[in-house]
C-alpha positions, 0 to 999 in steps of 0.5 A: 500500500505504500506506493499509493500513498503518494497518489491522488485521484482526480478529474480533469476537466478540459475545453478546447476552443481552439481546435489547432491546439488538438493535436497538441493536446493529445501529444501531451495527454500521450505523454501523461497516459500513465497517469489517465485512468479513462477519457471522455470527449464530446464535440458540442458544436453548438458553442464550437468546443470540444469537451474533455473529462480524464480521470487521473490516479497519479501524484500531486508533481504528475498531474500538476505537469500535465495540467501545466503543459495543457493550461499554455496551449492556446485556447484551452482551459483546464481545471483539476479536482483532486481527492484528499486521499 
């Protein structure tokens, strides 16, 4: 149990209004795919963004990186939401 300790488990939440930053976004999520439990993305083409929700299991330096890395694309926001344990 020891090597959960250092983990935590979380959603990231993700809207992409610039879609020339998808590809981006997805080399960056291909680095980080250790830490992605599971991945959901909707284009909602009425308000022209896509959507993304990942549950990560990773610790608080892994998630931080990845969530850095997504925050500077252009046109994308992202909002984590870790558990305490």
């Amino acid at each position: 149990m020891k090597i959960l300790e250092n983990k935590r488990l979380g959603v990231v939440g993700i809207i992409v209004e610039n879609r020339e930053s998808v590809p981006a976004m997805n080399r960056i999520l291909s680095d980080h795919a250790e830490i992605i439990v599971g991945r959901m993305g909707l284009p909602y083409r009425e308000r022209e963004v896509s959507v993304l929700a990942l549950i990560v299991d990773g610790s608080t330096d892994e998630i931080g990186a990845m969530t850095g890395k997504l925050g500077k694309l252009q046109g994308v926001k992202v909002k984590s939401a870790l558990a305490s344990k």
